[in-house]
C-alpha positions as CSV (number, residue, x, y, z in Angstrom):
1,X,-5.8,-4.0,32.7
2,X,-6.6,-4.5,28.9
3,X,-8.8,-7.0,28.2
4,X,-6.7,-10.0,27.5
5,X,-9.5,-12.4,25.9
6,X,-10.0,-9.4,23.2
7,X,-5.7,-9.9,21.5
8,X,-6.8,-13.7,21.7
9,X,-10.6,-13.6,20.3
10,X,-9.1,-11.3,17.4
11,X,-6.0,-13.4,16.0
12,X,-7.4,-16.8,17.0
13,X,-11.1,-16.8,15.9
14,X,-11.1,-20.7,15.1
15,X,-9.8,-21.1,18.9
16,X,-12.6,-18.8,20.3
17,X,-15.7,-20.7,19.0
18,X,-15.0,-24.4,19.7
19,X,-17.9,-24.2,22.4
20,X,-21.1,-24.8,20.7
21,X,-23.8,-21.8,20.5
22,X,-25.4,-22.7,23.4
23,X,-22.7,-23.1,25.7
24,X,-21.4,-19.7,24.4
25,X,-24.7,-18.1,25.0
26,X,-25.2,-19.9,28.0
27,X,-22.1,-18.2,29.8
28,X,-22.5,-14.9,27.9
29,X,-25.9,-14.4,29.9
30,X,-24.2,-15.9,33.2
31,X,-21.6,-12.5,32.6
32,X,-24.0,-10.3,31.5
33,X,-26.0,-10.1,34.6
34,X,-23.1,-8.2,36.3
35,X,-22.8,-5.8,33.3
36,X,-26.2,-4.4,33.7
37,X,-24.7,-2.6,37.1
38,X,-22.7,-0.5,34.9
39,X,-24.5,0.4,32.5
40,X,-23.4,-1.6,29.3
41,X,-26.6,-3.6,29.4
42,X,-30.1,-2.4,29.7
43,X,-31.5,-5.8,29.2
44,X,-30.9,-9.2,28.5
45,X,-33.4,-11.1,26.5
46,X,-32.2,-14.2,27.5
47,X,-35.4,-16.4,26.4
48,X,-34.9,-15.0,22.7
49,X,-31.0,-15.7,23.2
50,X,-31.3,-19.3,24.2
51,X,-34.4,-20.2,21.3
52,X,-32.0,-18.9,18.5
53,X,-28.8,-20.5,20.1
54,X,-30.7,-23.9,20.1
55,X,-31.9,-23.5,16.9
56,X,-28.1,-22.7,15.6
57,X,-26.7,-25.4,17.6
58,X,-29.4,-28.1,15.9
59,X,-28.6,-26.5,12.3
60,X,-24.5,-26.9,12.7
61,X,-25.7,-30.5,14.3
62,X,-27.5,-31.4,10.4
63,X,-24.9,-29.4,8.2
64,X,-26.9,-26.8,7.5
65,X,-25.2,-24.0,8.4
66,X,-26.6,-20.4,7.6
67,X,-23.6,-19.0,7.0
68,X,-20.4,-17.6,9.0
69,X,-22.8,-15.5,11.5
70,X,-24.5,-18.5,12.6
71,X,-24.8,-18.9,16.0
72,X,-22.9,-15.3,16.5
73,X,-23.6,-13.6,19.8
74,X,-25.0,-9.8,18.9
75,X,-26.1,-7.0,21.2
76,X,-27.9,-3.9,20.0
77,X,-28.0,-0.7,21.3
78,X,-31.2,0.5,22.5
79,X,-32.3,2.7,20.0
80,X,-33.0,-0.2,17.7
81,X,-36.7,-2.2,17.9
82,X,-36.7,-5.6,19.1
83,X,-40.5,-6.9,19.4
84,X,-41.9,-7.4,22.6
85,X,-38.8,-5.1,24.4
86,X,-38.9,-1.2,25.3
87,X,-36.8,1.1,23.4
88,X,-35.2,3.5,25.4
89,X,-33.0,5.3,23.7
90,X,-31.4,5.9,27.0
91,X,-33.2,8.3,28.5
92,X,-35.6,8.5,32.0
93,X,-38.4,9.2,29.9
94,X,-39.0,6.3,27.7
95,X,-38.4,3.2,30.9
96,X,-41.8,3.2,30.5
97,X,-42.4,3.3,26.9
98,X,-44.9,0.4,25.1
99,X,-43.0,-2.5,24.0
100,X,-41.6,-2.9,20.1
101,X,-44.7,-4.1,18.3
102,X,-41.7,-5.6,15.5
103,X,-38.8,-6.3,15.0
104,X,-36.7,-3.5,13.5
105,X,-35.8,-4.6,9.4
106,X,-31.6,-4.9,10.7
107,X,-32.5,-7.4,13.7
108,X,-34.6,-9.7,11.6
109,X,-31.8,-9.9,8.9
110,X,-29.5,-10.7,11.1
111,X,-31.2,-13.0,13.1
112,X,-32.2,-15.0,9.9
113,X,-28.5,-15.2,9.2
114,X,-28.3,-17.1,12.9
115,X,-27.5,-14.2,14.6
116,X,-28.0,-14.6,18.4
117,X,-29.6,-11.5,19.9
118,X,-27.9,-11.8,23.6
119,X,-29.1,-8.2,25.4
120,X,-30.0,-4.4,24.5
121,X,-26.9,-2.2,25.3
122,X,-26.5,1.5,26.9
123,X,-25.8,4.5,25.1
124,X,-25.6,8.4,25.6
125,X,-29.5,9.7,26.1
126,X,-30.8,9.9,22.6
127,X,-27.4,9.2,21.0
128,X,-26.4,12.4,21.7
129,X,-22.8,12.4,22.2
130,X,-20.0,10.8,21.7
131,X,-18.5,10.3,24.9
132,X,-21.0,7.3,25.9
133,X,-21.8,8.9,29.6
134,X,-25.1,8.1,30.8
135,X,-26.5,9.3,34.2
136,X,-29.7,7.1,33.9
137,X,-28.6,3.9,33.5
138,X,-24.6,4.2,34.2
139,X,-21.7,4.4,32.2
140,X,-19.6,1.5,31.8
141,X,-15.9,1.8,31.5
142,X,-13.8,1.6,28.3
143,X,-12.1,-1.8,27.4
144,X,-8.8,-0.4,28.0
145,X,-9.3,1.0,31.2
146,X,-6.3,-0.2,33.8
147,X,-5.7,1.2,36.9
148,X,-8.7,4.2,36.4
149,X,-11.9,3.7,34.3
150,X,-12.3,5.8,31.2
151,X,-14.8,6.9,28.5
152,X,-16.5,4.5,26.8
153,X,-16.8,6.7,24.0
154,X,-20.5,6.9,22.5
155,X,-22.9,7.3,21.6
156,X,-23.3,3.3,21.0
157,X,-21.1,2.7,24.3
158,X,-22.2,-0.3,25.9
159,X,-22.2,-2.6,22.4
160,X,-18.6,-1.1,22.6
161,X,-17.8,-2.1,25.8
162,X,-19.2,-5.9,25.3
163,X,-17.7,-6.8,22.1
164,X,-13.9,-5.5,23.5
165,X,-14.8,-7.5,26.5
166,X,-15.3,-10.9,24.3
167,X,-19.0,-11.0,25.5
168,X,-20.0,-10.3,22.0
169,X,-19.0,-10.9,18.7
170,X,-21.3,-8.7,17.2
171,X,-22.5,-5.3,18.1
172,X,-25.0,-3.2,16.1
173,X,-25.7,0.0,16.9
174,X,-26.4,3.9,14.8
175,X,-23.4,6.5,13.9
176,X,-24.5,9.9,13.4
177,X,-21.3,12.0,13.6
178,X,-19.1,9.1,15.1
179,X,-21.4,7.1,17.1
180,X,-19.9,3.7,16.0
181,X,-16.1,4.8,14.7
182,X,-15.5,6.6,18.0
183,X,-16.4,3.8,20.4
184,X,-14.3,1.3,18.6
185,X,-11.4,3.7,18.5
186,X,-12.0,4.1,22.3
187,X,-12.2,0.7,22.9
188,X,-9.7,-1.2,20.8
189,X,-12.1,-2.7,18.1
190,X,-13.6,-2.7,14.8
191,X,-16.3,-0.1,14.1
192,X,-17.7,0.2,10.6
193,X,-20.1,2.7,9.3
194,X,-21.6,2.6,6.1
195,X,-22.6,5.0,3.5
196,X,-26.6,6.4,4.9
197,X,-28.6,4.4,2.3
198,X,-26.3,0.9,2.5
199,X,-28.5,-0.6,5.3
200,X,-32.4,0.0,6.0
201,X,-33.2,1.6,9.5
202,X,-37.1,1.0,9.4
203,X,-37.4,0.0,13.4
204,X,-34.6,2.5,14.7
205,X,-35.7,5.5,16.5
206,X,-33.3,8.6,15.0
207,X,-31.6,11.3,16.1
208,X,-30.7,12.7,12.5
209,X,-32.7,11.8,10.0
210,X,-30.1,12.9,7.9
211,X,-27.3,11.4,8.8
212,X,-28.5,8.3,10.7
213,X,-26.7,5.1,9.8
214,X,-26.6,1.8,11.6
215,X,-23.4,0.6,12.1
216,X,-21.6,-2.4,13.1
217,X,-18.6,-3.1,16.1
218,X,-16.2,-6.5,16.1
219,X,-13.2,-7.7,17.3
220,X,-12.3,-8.9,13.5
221,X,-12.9,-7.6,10.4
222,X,-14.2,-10.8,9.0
223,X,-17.3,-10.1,11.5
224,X,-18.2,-7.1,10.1
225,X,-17.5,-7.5,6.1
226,X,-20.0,-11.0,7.4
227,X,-22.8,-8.4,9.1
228,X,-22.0,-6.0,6.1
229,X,-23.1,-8.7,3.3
230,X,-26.6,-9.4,5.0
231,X,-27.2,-5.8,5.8
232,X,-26.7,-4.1,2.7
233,X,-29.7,-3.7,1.0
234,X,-27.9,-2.4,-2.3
235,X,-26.5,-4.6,-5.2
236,X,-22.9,-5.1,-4.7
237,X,-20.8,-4.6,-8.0
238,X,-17.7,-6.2,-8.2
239,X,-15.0,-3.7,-7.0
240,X,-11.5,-3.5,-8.7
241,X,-8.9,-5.6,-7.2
242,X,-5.7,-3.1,-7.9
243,X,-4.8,-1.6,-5.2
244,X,-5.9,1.9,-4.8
245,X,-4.3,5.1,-3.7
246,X,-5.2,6.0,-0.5
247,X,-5.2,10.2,0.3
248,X,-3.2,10.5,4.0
249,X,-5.9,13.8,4.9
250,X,-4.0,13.8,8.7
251,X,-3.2,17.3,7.8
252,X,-5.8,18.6,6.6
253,X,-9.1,17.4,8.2
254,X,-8.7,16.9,12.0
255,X,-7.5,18.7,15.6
256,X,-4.0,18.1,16.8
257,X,-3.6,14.6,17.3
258,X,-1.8,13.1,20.2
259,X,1.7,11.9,20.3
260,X,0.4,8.5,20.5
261,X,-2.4,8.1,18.2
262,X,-0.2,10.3,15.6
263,X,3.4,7.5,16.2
264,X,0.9,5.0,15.2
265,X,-0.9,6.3,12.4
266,X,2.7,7.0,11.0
267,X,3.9,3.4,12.0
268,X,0.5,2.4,10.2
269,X,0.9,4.1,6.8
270,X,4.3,2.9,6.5
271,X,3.0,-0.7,6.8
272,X,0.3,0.3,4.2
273,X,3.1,1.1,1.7
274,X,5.4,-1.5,2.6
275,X,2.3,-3.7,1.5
276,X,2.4,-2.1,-1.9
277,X,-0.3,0.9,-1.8
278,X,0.2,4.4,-2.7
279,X,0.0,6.9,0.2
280,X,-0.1,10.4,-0.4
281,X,-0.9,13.5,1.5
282,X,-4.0,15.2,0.7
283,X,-6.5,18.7,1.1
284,X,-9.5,18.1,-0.7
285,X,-11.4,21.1,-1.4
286,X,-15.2,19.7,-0.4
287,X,-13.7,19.3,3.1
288,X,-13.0,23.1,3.2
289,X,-16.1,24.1,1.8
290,X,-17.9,22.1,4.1
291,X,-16.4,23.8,7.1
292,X,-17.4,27.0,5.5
293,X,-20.8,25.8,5.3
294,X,-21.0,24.6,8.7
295,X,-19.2,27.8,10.7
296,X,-22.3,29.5,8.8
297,X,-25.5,27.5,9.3
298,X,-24.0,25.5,12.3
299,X,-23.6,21.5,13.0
300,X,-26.4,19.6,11.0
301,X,-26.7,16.9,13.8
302,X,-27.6,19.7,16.1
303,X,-29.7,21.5,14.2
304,X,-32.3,18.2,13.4
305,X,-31.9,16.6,17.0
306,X,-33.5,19.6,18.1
307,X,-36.4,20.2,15.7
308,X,-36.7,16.3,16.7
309,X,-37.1,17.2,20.5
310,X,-38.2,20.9,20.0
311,X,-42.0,20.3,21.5
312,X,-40.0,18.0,24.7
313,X,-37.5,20.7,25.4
314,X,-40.3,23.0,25.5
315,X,-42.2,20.7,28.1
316,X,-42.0,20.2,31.7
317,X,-40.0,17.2,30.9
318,X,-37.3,19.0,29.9
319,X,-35.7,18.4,33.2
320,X,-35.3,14.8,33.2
321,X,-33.1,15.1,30.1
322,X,-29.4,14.4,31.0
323,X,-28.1,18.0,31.7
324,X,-25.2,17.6,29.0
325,X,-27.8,16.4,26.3
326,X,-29.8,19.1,27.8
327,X,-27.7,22.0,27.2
328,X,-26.7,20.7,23.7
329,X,-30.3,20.3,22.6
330,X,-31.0,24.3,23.3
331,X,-27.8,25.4,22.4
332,X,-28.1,23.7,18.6
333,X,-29.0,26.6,16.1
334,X,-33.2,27.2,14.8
335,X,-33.5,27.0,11.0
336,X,-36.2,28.2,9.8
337,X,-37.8,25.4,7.1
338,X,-36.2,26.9,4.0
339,X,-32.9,27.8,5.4
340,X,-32.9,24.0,6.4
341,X,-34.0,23.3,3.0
342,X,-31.5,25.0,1.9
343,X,-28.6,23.4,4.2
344,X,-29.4,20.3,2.8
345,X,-29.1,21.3,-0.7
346,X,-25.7,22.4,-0.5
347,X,-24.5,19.1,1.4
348,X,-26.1,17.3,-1.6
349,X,-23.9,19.1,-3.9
350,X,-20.8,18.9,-1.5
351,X,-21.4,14.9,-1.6
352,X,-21.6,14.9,-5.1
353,X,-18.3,17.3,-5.1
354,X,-16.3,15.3,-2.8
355,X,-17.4,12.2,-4.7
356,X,-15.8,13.7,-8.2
357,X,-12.7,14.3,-5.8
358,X,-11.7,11.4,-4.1
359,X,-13.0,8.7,-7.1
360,X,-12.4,5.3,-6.6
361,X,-9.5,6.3,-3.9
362,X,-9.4,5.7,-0.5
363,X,-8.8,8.5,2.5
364,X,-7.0,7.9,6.0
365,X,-6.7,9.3,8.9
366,X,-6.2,9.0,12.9
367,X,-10.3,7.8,14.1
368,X,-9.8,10.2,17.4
369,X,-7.0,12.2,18.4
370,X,-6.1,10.5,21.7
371,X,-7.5,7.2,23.5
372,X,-7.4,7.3,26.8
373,X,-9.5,9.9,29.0
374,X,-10.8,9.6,32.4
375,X,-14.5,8.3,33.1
376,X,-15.1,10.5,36.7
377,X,-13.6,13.3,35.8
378,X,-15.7,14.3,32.5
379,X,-18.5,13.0,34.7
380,X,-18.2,15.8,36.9
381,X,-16.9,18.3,35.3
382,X,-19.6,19.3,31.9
383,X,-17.6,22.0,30.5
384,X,-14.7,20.0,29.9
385,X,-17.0,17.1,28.7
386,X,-18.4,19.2,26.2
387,X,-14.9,20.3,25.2
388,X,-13.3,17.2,24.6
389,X,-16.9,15.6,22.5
390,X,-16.2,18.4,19.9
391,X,-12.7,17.2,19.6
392,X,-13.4,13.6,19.7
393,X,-15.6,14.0,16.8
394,X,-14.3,16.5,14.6
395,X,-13.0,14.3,12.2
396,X,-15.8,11.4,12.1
397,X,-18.4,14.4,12.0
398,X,-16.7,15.3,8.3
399,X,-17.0,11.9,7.1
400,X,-20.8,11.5,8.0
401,X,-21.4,15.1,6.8
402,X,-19.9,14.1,3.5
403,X,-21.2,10.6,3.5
404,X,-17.9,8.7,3.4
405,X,-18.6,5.4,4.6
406,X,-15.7,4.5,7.3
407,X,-14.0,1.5,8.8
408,X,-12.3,2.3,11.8
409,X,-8.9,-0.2,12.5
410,X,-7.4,-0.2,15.8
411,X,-3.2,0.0,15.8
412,X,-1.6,-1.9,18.3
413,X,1.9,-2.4,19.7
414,X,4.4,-5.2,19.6
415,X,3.1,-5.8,23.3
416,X,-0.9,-5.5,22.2
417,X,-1.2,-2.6,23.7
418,X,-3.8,-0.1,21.3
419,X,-1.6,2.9,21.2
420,X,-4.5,4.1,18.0
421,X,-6.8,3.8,15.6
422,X,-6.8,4.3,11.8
423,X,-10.3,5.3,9.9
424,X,-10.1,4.4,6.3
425,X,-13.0,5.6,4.0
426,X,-14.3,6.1,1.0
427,X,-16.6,8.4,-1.3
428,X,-19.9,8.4,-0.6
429,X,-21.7,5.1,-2.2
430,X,-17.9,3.5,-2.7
431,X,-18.4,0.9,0.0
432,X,-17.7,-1.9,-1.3
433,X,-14.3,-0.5,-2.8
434,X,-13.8,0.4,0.9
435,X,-14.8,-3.4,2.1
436,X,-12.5,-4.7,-0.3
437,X,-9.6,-2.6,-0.1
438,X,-9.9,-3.4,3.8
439,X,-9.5,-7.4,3.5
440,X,-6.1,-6.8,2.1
441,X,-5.0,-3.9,4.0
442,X,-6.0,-4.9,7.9
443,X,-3.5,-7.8,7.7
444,X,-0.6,-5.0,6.8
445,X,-2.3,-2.5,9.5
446,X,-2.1,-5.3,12.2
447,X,1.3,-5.5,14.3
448,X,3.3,-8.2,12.5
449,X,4.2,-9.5,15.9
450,X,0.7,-10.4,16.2
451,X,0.3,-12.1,13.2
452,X,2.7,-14.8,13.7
């Protein structure tokens, strides 16, 4: 069944941290062991957890708090430098890679914030798909499996998986195409990805170098717009408090939603507007010539993972790759340098185009277009796994093509059931208009029953 502790941990934060930071980390590394079976963990660094929880726990002790992330429990996928740990990126080939020589520049900020780094977390090889399945080190099943387990969603799965289950309350992991927004749609969480040059990503091994962003999951909002103020390496101006108009693009933008992610986007925007914003539905014309651009030259993501692993899939190696990741590798078009050149050129000016567009406005639309899907049969069955990872990530790819930075909301029923997921962005660069827009509007997008 659905993960009781996550309805509690969201609406009653105050309730869920009256344990002191090293009781809470204490009990998170108890659990964790078991985790590691299925994949969501592919270490726990429990000396480094229980020095920083005892350093937070002697700070709150004096008054001298670092802020609201002190003593927070945080998880990071493994594609993200820790010193002393090996990055694996998920894949065979790196279990025996040197050990981090640093810290990468996100985990040091957020550990001086009093962040408490708990374990390294599983992901699809390479953070190559969204779907989270990992035959190396396991797949572990989504939050809101019940009677049968079912995608995690990926490609930052196990930080996913760990938050929803309460054994986090931070997880920080890289988007690409959706690697962050899908998993929290999956999963019943927060997921925000920021615009590519909000946060610095010196220590995280890439998959795009284009499109790379790190990204943060929660169970609250207040979690992430916490992580998101001692990430951002950008001056924040002061967004404008009227409420914007936000663009409904459902029409437009994605592949047929399901019944139940669609009732509850519907449900969702008429709580938006209730709450006083401006909904409107929308075709912006960047979108369309972005699909132009990529039925021509193909996906970017593809086309720079595999000038990334061009000399390994050309090696004897190439075997150990996991065969989905495998086939998606040599299946991603060859660009020659200037017609890569050239790709990137015309996103540049499609950014700057959808940016003149959407102005200070937000967009909406449904995160994924269904929830629920089960784990063993895309396990077995690649054709249909590769299927239903186009369709998971048609819309996110758009936004991370075009730079919109994207919070992704999960929509729940009367009962707490997730039934959805809404992703509200902005224009590339607008984030915190997005951020701020978001503190007013996740109280209206949350089920009113629950807020009582």
């Amino acid at each position: 069944m659905e993960n009781i502790m996550t309805v509690f941990h969201e609406h009653h934060p105050a309730e869920a941290k009256t344990a002191s930071a090293t009781d809470q980390t204490v009990a998170a590394l108890r659990a964790l062991e078991s985790w590691k079976v299925s994949g969501a963990c592919t270490a726990i660094t429990a000396d480094r957890a229980m020095k920083l929880a005892t350093q937070a726990e002697e700070r709150a002790a004096h008054g001298r708090s670092l802020g609201p992330l002190d003593g927070m429990r945080v998880v990071w996928k493994d594609i993200i430098d820790q010193k002393g740990q090996v990055t694996t990126c998920g894949s065979e080939l790196r279990k025996s890679a040197p050990p981090a020589m640093q810290d990468a520049r996100c985990v040091a900020l957020l550990e001086a914030a009093g962040g408490v780094s708990l374990a390294r977390t599983g992901l699809s090889e390479f953070a190559f798909s969204g779907l989270g399945i990992n035959p190396h080190f396991g797949t572990p099943p989504s939050a809101l499996s019940e009677t049968v387990p079912l995608l995690p969603g990926g490609s930052t799965s196990g930080s996913a998986v760990l938050v929803a289950a309460g054994l986090a309350d931070l997880g920080v992991g890289t988007d690409t195409s959706g690697s962050i927004r899908l998993p929290a749609a999956l999963n019943g969480i927060y997921g925000f990805k920021p615009s590519s040059n909000r946060y610095d990503r010196a220590g995280v091994h890439e998959l795009s170098r284009t499109l790379d962003t790190v990204g943060t999951l929660a169970r609250s909002f207040d979690v992430l717009r916490s992580a998101d103020q001692v990430l951002s390496i950008q001056p924040t101006p002061k967004p404008d408090a009227a409420k914007t108009e936000i663009l409904d693009l459902s029409d437009s933008l994605g592949p047929a939603w399901g019944q139940d992610v669609s009732a509850a986007y519907e449900a969702a925007l008429g709580r938006i507007t209730a709450a006083g914003w401006t909904v409107r539905p929308a075709r912006l014309k960047s979108v369309d010539e972005l699909r132009v651009l990529t039925a021509s030259e193909g996906p970017l993501v593809a086309i720079e993972a595999r000038r990334k692993y061009a000399d390994l899939l050309a090696s004897a190696q190439a075997n150990k790759i996991d065969p989905m990741i495998r086939a998606r590798l040599e299946q991603a078009p060859v660009l020659s340098d200037a017609q890569y050149a050239g790709y990137l050129h015309k996103r540049e000016q499609l950014i700057s185009a959808a940016r003149a567009e959407i102005g200070n406005r937000l967009l909406a639309f449904p995160t994924v277009p269904s929830l629920r899907h089960s784990l063993p049969v895309y396990q077995n069955d690649p054709d249909a796994a590769q299927e239903l990872n186009a369709r998971l990530l048609a819309a996110t790819m758009v936004g991370s093509l075009l730079d919109w930075p994207g919070l992704a909301v999960p929509l729940r029923d009367a009962g707490g059931r997730v039934e959805g997921s809404i992703l509200l962005s902005a224009a590339s660069g607008n984030d915190d208009g997005l951020l701020s827009q978001a503190e007013r509007l996740v109280p209206a997008l949350t089920h009113p029953i629950l807020n009582t």
